[in-house]
DOLOLO-692529 format. One line per field, with one value per residue (C-alpha): y, z negated, x negated; residue in one letter. Coordinates in Angstrom, 2 decimals, padded with zeros to 5 digits, always signed. Layout:
north: Y  ...
up: Z  ...
east: X  ...
residu: A  ...
This chain:
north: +049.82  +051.06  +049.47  +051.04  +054.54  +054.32  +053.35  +056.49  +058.69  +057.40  +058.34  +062.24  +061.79  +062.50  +059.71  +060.07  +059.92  +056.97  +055.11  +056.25  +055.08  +051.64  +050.91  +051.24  +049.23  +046.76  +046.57  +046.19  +043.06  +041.40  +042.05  +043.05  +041.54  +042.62  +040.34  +037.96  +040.91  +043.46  +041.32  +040.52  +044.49  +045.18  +042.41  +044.47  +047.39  +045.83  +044.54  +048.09  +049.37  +047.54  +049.39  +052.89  +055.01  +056.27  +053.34  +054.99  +052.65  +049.42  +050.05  +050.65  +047.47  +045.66  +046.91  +045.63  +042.33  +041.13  +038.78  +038.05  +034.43  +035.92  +038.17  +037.87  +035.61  +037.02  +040.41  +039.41  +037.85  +041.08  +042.92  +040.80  +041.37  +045.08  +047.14  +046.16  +049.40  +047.28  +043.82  +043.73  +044.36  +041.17  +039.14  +038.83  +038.02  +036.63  +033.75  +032.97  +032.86  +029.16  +028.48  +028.13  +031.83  +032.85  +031.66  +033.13  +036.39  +036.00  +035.13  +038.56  +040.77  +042.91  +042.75  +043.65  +041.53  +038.79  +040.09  +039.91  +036.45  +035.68  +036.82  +034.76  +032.63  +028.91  +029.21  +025.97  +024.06  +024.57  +028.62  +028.89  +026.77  +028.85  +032.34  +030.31  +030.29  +033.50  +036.11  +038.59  +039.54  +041.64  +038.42  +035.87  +037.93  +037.45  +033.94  +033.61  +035.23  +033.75  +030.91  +029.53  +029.29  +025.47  +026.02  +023.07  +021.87  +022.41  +025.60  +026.97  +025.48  +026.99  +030.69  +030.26  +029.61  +032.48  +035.39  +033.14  +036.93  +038.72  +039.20  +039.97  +037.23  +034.70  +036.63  +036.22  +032.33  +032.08  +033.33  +030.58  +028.57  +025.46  +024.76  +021.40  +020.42  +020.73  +024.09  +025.01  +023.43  +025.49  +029.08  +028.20  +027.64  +031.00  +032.82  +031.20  +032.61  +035.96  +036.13  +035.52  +037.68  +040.43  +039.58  +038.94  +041.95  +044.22  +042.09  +041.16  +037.60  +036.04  +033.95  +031.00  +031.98  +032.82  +029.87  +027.74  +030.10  +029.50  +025.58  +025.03  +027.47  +025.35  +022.39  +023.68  +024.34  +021.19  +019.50  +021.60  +021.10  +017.18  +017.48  +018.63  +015.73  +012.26  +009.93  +008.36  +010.03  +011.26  +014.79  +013.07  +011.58  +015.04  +016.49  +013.68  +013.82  +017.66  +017.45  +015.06  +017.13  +020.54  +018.55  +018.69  +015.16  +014.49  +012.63  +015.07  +016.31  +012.53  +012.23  +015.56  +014.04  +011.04  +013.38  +015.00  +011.89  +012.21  +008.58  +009.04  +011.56  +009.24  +006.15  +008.59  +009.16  +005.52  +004.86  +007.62  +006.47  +003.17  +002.49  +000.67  +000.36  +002.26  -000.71  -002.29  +000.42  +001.13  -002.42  -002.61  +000.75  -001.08  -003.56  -001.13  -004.05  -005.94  -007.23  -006.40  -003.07  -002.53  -003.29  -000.78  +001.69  +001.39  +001.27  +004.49  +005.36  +006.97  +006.46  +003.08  +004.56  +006.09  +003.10  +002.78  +006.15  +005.71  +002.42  +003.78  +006.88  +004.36  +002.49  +005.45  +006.92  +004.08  +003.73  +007.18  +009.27  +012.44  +016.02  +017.23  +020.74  +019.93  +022.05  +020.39  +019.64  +020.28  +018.46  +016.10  +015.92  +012.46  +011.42  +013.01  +011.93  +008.08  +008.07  +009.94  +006.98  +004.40  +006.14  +006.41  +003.08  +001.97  +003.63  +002.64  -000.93  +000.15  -001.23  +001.91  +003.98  +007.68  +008.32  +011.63  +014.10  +012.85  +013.29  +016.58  +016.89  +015.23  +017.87  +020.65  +019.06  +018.63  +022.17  +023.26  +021.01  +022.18  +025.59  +025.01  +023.11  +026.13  +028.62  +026.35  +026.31  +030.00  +031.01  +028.26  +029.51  +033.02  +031.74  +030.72  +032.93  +031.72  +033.06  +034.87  +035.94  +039.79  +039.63  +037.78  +040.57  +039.56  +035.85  +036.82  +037.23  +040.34  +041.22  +040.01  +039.78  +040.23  +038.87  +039.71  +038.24  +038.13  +034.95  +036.26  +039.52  +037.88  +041.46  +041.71  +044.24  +044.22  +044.96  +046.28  +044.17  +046.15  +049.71  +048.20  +047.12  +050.63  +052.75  +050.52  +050.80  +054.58  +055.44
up: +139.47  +136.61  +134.27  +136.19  +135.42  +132.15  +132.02  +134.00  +131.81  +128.65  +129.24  +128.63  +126.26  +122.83  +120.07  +118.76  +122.80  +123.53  +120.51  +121.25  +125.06  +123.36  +121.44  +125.01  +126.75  +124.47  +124.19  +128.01  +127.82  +125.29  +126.69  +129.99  +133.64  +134.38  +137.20  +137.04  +137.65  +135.77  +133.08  +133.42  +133.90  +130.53  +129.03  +129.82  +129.18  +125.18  +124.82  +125.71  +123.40  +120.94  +121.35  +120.81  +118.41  +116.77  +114.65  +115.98  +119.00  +117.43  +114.25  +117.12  +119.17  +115.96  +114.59  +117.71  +118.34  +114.27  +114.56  +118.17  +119.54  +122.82  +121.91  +123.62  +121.47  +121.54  +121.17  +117.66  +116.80  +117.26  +114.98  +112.39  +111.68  +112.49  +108.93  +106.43  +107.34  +111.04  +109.90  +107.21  +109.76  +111.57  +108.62  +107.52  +109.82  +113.15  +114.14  +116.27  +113.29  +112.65  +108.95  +110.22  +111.13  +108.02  +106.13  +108.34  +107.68  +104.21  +103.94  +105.46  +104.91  +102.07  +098.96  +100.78  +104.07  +101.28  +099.57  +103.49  +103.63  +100.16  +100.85  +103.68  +104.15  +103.60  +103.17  +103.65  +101.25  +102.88  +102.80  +099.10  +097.90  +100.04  +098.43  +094.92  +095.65  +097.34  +097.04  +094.50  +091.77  +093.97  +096.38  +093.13  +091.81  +095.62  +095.83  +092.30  +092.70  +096.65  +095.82  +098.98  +099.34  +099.02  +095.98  +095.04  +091.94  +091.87  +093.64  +090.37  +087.43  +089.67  +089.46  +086.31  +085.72  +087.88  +085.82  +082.95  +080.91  +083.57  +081.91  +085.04  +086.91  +083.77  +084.31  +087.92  +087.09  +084.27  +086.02  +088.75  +088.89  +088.45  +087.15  +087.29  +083.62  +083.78  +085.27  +082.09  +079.73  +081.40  +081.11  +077.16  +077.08  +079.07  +076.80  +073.20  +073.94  +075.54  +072.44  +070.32  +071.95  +070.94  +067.52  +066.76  +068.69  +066.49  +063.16  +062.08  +061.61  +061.44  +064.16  +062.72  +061.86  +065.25  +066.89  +064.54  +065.10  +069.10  +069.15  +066.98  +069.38  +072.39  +070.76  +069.49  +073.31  +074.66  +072.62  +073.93  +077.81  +077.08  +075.92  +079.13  +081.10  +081.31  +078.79  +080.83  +083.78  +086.80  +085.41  +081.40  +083.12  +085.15  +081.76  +079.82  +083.07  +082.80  +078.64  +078.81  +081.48  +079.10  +076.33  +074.55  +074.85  +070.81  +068.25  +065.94  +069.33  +069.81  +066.68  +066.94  +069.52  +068.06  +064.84  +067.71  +069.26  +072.34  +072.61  +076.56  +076.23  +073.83  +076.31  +079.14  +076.57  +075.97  +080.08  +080.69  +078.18  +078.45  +082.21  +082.33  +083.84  +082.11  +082.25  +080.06  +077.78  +077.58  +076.17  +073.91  +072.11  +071.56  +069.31  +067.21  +064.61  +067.06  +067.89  +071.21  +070.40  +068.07  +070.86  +073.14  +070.75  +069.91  +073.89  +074.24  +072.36  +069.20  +065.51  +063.60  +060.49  +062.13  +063.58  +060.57  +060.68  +064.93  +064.19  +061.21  +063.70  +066.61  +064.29  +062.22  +065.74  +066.54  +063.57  +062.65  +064.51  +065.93  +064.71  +066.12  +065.95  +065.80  +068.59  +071.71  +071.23  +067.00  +064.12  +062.82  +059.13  +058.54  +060.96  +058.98  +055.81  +056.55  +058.31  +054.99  +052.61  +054.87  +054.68  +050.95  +050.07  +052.86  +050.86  +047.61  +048.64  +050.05  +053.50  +055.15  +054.24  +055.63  +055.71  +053.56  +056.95  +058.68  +055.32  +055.31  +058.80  +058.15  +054.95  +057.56  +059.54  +056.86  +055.79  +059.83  +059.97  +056.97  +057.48  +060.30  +059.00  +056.40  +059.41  +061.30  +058.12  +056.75  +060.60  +060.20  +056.98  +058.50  +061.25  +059.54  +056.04  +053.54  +053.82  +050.25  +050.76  +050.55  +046.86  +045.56  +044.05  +044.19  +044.29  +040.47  +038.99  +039.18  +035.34  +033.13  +029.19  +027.28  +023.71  +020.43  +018.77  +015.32  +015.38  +012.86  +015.42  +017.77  +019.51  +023.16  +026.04  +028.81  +032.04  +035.13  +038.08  +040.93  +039.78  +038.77  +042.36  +044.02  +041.51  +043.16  +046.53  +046.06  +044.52
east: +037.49  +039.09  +036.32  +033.66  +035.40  +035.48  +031.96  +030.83  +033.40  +031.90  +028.10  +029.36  +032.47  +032.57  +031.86  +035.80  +036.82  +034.73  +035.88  +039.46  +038.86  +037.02  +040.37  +042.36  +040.39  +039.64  +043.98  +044.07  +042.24  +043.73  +047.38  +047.07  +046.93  +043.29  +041.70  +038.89  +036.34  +037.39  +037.64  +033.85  +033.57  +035.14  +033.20  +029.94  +031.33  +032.19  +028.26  +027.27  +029.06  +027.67  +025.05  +026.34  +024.70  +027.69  +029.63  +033.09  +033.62  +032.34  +034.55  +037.39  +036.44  +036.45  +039.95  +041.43  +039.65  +039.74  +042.57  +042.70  +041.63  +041.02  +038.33  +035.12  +033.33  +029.81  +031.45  +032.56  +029.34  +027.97  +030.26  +030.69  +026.57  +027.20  +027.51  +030.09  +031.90  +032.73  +031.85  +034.14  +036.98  +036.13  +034.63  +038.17  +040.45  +038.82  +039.68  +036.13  +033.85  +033.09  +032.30  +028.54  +028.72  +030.39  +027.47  +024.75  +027.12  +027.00  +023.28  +022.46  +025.22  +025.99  +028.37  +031.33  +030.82  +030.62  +033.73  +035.83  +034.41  +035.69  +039.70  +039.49  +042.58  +042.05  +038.35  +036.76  +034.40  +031.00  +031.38  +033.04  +029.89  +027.68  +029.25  +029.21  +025.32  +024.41  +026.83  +027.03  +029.80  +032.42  +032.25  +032.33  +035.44  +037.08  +036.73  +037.77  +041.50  +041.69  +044.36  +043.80  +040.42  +039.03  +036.55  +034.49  +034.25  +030.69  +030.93  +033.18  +030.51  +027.84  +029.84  +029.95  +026.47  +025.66  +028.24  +028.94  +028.74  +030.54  +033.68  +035.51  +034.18  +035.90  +038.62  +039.23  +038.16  +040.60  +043.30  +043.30  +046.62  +044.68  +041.33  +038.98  +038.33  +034.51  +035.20  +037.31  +034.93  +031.87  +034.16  +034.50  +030.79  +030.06  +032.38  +031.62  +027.77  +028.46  +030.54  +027.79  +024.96  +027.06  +028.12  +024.28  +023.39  +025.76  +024.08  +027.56  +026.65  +023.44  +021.60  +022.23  +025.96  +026.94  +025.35  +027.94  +030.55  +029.94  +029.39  +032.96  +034.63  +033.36  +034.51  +037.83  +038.00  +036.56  +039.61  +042.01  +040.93  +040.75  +044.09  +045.52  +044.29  +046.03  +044.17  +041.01  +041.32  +038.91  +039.34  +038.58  +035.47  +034.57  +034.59  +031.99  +029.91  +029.69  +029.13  +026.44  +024.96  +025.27  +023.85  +027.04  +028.23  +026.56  +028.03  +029.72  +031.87  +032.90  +033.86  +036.17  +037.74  +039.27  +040.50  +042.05  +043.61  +042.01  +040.98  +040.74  +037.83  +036.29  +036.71  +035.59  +032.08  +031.44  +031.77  +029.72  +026.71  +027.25  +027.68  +030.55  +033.75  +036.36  +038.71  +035.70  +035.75  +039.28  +039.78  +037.20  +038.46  +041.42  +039.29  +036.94  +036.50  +034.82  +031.43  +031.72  +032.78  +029.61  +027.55  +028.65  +028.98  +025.63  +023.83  +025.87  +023.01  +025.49  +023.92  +024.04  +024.90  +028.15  +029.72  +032.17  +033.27  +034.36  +035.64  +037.93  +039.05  +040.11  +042.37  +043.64  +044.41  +046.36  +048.97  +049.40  +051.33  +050.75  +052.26  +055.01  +054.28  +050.45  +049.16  +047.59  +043.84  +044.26  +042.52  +044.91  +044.59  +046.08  +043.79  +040.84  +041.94  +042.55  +038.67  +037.60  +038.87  +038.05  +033.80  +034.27  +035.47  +031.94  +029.84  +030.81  +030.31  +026.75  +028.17  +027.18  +024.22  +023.70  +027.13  +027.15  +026.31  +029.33  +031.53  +030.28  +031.44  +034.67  +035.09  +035.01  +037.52  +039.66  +039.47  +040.03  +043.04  +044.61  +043.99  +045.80  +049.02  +049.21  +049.48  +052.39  +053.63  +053.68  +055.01  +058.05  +059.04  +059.12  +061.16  +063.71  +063.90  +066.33  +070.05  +069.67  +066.27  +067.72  +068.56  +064.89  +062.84  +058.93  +060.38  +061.59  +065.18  +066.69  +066.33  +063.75  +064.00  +060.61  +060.70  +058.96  +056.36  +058.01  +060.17  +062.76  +063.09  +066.00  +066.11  +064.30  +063.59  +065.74  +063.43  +065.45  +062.75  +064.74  +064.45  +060.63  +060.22  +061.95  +059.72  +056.37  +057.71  +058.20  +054.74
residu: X  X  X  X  X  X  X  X  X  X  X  X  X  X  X  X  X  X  X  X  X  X  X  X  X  X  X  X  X  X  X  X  X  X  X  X  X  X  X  X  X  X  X  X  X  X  X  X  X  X  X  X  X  X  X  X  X  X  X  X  X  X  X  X  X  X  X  X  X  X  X  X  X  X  X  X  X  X  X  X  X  X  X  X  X  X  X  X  X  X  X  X  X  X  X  X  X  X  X  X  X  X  X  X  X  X  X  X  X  X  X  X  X  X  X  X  X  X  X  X  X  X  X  X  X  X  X  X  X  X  X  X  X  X  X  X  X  X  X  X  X  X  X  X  X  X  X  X  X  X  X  X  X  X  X  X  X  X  X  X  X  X  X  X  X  X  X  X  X  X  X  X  X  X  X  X  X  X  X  X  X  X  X  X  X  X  X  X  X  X  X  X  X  X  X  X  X  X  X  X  X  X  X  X  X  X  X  X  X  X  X  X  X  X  X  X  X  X  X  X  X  X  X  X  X  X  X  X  X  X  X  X  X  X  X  X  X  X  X  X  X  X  X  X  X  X  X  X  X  X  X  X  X  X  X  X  X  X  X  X  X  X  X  X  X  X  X  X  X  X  X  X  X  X  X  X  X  X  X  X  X  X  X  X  X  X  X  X  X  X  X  X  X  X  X  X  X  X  X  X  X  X  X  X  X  X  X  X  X  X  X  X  X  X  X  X  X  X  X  X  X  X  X  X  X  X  X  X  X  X  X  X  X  X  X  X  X  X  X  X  X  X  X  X  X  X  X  X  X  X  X  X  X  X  X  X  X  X  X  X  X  X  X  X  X  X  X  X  X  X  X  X  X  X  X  X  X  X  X  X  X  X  X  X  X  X  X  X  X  X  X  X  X  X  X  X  X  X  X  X  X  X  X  X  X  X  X  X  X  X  X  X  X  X  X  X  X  X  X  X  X  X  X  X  X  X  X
């Protein structure tokens, strides 16, 4: 009886007085003792308002039925594909929506119905690949900094792929407490050519210049995410699978790897090309000198003329010992210098021929890796300056005596280098 009141009061109230009377109703059946009929009663009365022509009820109805399980079901179907202003409300928090309806919801609703599905707690696979594929940046950038969402692996490459030269969307990616590998690798790649495009764009490099620039800052950061996984690992292999993939998986990046010491990436590469089991691989590595080793190497499909080169890296790698302060993923320049001897001593017995591009290669290497140990250096010095280091003058003695050219003149100038160095300092 009471439902059948407010049904005949509603039909000449106001659009803020049926909304207000939508919000009290709708609270009576979620928490009241209503019978069996008025229950149906209220139910009809809910689908009619659906159907209002001012959004003020629905957005009511939907404010109190978003995070209620005992909402009428097909009452929240028909809000959450009502406009985001309503849908939102119950895109986000009700409990009904299967992740089958949260996809149909995403598939037709707009940016910010996508962005409530996105900040969804515990989001499951099948919707955060869905959103990956469909949805637009404000929804990317949701799913990207929802910790609890269950994103994909695949789902995250294909984001990236999608706003690889958003910079907000990296951002939101970046700033995930944990990232696959591949994932990581594709964010460098997304950021080494956005970086580009607008160095070349601005004509502060050349074409050609900022392509290098971009593929040694990919693999600077290729080394650096292989470093953070545990030798040959699923996430080491996730990472070849995705290089290959990318067309980055080539020679010269192999090779960077070992003067890295990151054997497990390159055991993850050979298992990758070659097909076989890692266990295979992984013991094989350990024997570069090998036959059996050359004959992997080579149906990995890598370049004759560089097997000496690999081989030398695997058993540098293996007696020389890393850098303590070495950063992770670095060139190591013992490394780099033991392979260079080893290539130089093959070609001067005309063992190897076509060896000079990967000396080249190894050059720049050796000029990356020492450019580096002069930094750790220069910023350990600094660290820890000398105890006297207040009373050195340009690194010269205090006073400095200039003598004649006349040997029988045994006179000199006395020059004062602190009142020098004050006079400089003041000008």
């Amino acid at each position: 009886m009471i439902v059948r009141k407010f049904i005949q009061w509603s039909l000449g109230a106001s659009a803020a007085a049926r909304a207000d009377g939508a919000a009290a109703l709708a609270r009576a059946y979620l928490y009241s003792e209503m019978t069996p009929t008025d229950r149906r009663e209220a139910e009809s009365a809910f689908y009619a308002l659906l159907d209002d022509a001012s959004p003020l009820p629905r957005r009511a109805l939907a404010e109190a039925f978003a995070g209620s399980p005992d909402a009428p079901a097909a009452v929240i179907q028909g809000l959450a594909r009502d406009n985001s202003d309503i849908s939102t409300r119950v895109l986000a928090r009700s409990p009904l929506l299967s992740d089958a309806d949260l996809i149909d919801c995403a598939a037709v609703g707009d940016s910010a119905a996508q962005a409530a599905i996105a900040l969804r707690p515990e989001l499951a696979p099948a919707v955060c690949g869905s959103l990956a594929e469909i949805a637009g940046r404000e929804a990317a950038i949701a799913l990207a900094v929802n910790e609890t969402a269950h994103v994909p692996d695949f789902a995250l490459r294909r984001m990236v792929e999608r706003f690889g030269d958003d910079g907000e969307v990296r951002e939101a990616l970046i700033g995930r407490a944990w990232l696959p590998a591949a994932a990581r690798a594709a964010l460098a790649d997304a950021a080494a050519r956005a970086l580009t495009a607008f160095v070349v764009s601005r004509q502060w490099v050349s074409s050609a210049r900022g392509e290098r620039m971009a593929q040694e800052g990919r693999d600077r950061a290729t080394m650096i995410i292989a470093a953070g996984c545990a030798g040959y690992s699923e996430e080491t292999a996730a990472l070849a699978a995705y290089l290959r993939a990318a067309g980055q998986l080539t020679p010269a990046v192999t090779l960077r790897g070992l003067m890295c010491g990151q054997s497990g990436l390159f055991e993850a590469t050979l298992a990758e090309l070659s097909g076989l089991s890692a266990r295979r691989v992984a013991g094989l590595a350990r024997e570069p000198w090998s036959d059996a080793f050359a004959a992997v190497y080579l149906k990995a499909g890598f370049p004759a003329g560089l097997l000496v080169a690999f081989r030398s890296a695997l058993a540098a790698g293996a007696r020389i010992r890393a850098d303590d302060d070495a950063e992770e993923g670095a060139l190591r320049l013992p490394l780099i210098q033991a392979v260079l001897a080893d290539c130089a001593k093959a070609m001067a017995r005309g063992e190897a021929a076509g060896l000079n591009n990967v000396i080249s290669l190894l050059r720049r290497f050796e000029l990356d890796a020492a450019r580096d140990k002069g930094r750790r250096d220069v910023a350990r010095i600094q660290a820890k300056p000398e105890a006297d280091s207040s009373t050195v003058t340009f690194g010269l003695p205090a006073t400095l005596t200039l003598r004649p050219d006349s040997q029988d003149d045994e006179g000199g100038v006395m020059v004062d280098l602190e009142a020098l160095e004050r006079e400089l300092i003041a000008a």
